[in-house]
N, C-alpha and C positions, 0 to 999 in steps of 0.2 A: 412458299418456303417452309421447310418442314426444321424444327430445331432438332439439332443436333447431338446425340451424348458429347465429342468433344470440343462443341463451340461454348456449351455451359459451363461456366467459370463458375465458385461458392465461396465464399468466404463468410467466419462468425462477424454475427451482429456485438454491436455494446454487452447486450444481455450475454450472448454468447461468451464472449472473454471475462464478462462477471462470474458465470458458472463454470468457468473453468478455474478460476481461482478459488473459488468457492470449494470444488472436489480436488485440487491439491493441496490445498489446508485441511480439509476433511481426512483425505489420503492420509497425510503426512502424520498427523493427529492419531489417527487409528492405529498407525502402524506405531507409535512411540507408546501409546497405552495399550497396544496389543489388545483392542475392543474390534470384536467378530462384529457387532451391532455397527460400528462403524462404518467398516469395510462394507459389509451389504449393502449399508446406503451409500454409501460411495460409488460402488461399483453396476448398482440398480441407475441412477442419477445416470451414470456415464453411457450404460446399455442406453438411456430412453433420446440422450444428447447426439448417439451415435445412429440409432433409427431416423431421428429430427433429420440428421443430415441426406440422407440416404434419401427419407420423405421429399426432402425441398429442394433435391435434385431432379426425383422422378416427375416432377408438378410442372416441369417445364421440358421435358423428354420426350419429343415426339408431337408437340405443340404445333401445331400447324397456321401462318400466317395468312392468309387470305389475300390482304389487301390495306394498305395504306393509304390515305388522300389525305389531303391539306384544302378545302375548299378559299377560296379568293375573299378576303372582308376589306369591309371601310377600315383608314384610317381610324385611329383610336379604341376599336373593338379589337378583343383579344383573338390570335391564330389560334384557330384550332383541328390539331390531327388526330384523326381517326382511324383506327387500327382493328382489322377485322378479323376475328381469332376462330378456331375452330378445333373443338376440345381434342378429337379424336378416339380411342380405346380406354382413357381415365379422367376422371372427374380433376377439374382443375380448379384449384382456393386463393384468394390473397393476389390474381396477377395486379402487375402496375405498370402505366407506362413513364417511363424516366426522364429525362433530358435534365443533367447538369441537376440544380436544386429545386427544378420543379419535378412533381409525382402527381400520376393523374388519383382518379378514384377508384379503388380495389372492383374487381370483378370475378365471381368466380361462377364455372362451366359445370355443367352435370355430362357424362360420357357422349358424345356424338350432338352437340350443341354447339350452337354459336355463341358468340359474345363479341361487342362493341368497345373498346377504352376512348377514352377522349382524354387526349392533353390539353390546356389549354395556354398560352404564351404570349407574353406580352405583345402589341405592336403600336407605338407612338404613331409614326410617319411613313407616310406612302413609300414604295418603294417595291422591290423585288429580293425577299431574304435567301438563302440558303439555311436551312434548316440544322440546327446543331446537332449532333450528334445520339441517338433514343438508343433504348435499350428498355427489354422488355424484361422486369424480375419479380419476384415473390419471397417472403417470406415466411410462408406456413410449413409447416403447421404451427411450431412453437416459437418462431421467433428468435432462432436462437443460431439461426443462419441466414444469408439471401443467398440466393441462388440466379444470375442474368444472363442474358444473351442479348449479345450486338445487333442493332439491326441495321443491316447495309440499307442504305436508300441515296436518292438523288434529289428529292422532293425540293422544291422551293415555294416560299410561299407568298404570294401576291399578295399584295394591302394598295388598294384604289385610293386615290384621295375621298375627303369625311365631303360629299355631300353639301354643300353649303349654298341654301335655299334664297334666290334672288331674280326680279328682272331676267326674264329670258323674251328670246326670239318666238312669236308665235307667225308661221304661217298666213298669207294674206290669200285675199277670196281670189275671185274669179280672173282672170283678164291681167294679172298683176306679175312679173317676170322677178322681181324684186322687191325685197321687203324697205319699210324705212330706213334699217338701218342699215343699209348696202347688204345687205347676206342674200346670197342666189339660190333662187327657189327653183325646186320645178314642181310641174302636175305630179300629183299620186294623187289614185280614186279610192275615194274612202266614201262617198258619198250615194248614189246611185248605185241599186242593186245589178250586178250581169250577169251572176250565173253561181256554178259553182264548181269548184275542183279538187283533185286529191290532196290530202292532208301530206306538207313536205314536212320534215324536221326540222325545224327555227323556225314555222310560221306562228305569228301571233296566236297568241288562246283564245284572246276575245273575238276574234274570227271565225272560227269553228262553229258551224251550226249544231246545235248540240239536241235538236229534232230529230235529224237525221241519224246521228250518230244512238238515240235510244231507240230506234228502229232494228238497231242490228244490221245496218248500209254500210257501217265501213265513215271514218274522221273526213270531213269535208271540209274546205275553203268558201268563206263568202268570199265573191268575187265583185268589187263596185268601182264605179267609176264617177266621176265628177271632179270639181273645180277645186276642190281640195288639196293642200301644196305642203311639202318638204321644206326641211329648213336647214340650213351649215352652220354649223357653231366656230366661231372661229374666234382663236385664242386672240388674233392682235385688237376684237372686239369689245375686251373689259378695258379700259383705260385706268391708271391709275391705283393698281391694283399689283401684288406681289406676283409672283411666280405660285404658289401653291393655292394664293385666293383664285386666281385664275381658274388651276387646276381645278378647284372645290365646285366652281360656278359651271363648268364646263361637265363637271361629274352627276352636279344634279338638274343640267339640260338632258343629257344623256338619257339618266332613268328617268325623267318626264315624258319625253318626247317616244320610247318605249313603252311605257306603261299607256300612251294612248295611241299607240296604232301608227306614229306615225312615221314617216321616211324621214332621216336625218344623216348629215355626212358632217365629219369632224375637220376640223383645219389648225394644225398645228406647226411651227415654223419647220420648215425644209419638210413637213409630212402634209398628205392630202386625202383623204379616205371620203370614197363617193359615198350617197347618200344610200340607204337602204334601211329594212326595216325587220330583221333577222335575228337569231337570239346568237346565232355564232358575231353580227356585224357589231353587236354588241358589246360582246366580249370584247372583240379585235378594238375597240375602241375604248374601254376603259381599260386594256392592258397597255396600249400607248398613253395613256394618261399619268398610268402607274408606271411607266418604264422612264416615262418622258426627264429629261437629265436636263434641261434649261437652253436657253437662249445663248447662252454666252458665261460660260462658266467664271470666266475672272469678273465680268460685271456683277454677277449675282453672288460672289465671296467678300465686293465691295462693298454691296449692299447689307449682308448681313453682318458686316464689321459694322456699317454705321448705325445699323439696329440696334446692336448689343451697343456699343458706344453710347448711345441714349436713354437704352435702357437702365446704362450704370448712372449716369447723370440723374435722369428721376428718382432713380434711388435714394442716391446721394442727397437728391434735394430734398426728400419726402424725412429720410432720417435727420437731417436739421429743423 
């Protein structure tokens, strides 16, 4: 997306409408004492306010957008979008990226350069946002104008449930169809070496023989087999526990069971996701975690009336 001369909108800053009152009282001053020294600076002031303008139009004309992402975070870490700029034929000073009253941190392009902004935006609670509204502007050179442009986008931003580390499902040995605690297992060989094969896109890193790979052979697959077993996480497994502890419990089986190689499939009411060990099965399953909307929505508005209800109680009771 290339910015436009008429999608750039300008208008004076604070400062801006101070110096303009500033050279109508000077104006007005000069011409009532008929002072030449006056007028000069008057109208020296107004040439450098009228450049400004002109400046902090041209600093965003012809700005070239690259690219926009929103990477996926935990709960309670802040969203943050990234905006990929590319200066083109003028050096570019002061850009910022906007949203409502947040402003990222100024960046500024030397002629045929890149440059990165990062916003960053609050996120309490898991969920699926739609992105409000950005806008990319600047100020420079004097301050004494901004000058923005709209940026169309569709972007939404993912926030996973926060991780919350407990009791998981491990995996039983040889010979075993089922673990303790009712969860269905099957074989995956992790164990015994068989071979080896071409590197796919989502296979494990820590699998990759990286011997071969400094060889100059081309990313390989350790291939193994053995008695080694997968595990289903399955939500009706936490007892006793909310709908978002759930979620928490369930989001840091996920990145465990991930981080060491292993096969796992998700089980969530009326959803069912086979096991596998993939960096897309991954995804696909903590984006059903973060999409996931509850069991039974009037029981779960029950529940948090009765929450908050007791929460005002202890209140109540702690201020006597």
């Amino acid at each position: 997306m290339r910015a436009e001369k008429r999608k750039i909108y300008i208008l004076p800053t604070p400062a801006g409408l101070f110096m303009g009152v500033i050279l109508l009282v000077t104006l007005v001053a000069s011409l009532n004492e008929n002072n030449n020294l006056g007028l000069l600076l008057t109208f020296f002031l107004f040439s450098m306010a009228l450049c400004s303008t002109f400046s902090t139009h041209r600093n965003l004309k012809g700005i070239i957008i690259e690219s926009m992402e929103c990477p996926a975070v935990f709960a309670e870490d802040p969203i943050c979008i990234h905006l990929q700029l590319f200066s083109g034929n003028h050096r570019r000073t002061g850009l910022e990226l906007c949203s409502r009253k947040k402003t990222s941190a100024m960046v500024s392009m030397n002629k045929n350069s890149s440059g990165v902004l990062e916003l960053h935006l609050p996120a309490m609670t898991r969920g699926i946002y739609q992105l409000p509204a950005l806008s990319l502007q600047c100020r420079a050179p004097l301050g004494l104008f901004y000058a923005w442009i709209r940026l169309p986008h569709e972007l939404k931003a993912m926030v996973y449930p926060k991780p919350l580390p407990g009791p998981m499902p491990e995996p039983e040995g040889k010979g075993s169809g089922k673990e303790s605690s009712g969860r269905e297992t099957q074989t995956m060989g992790n164990e015994d070496f068989e071979g080896h094969r071409s590197y796919v896109p989502g296979d494990p890193i820590s699998r990759i023989d990286w011997k071969i790979f400094s060889r100059n052979r081309g990313m390989h697959i350790k291939n193994f087999g053995g008695p080694a077993q997968s595990l289903v996480l399955d939500y009706n497994d936490f007892k006793n526990m909310d709908t978002e502890e759930r979620l928490s419990r369930l989001c840091h089986g996920i990145l465990q069971a991930s981080s060491r190689g292993l096969a796992f499939g998700l089980r969530l009411p009326g959803k069912e996701i086979k096991p596998a060990s993939s960096r897309q099965h991954r995804e696909q399953c903590l984006y059903l975690l973060a999409s996931f909307q509850g069991e039974d929505p009037v029981e779960d508005l029950f529940s948090m009336m009765l929450n908050a209800i007791g929460e005002e109680k202890n209140a109540f009771i702690i201020k006597r």
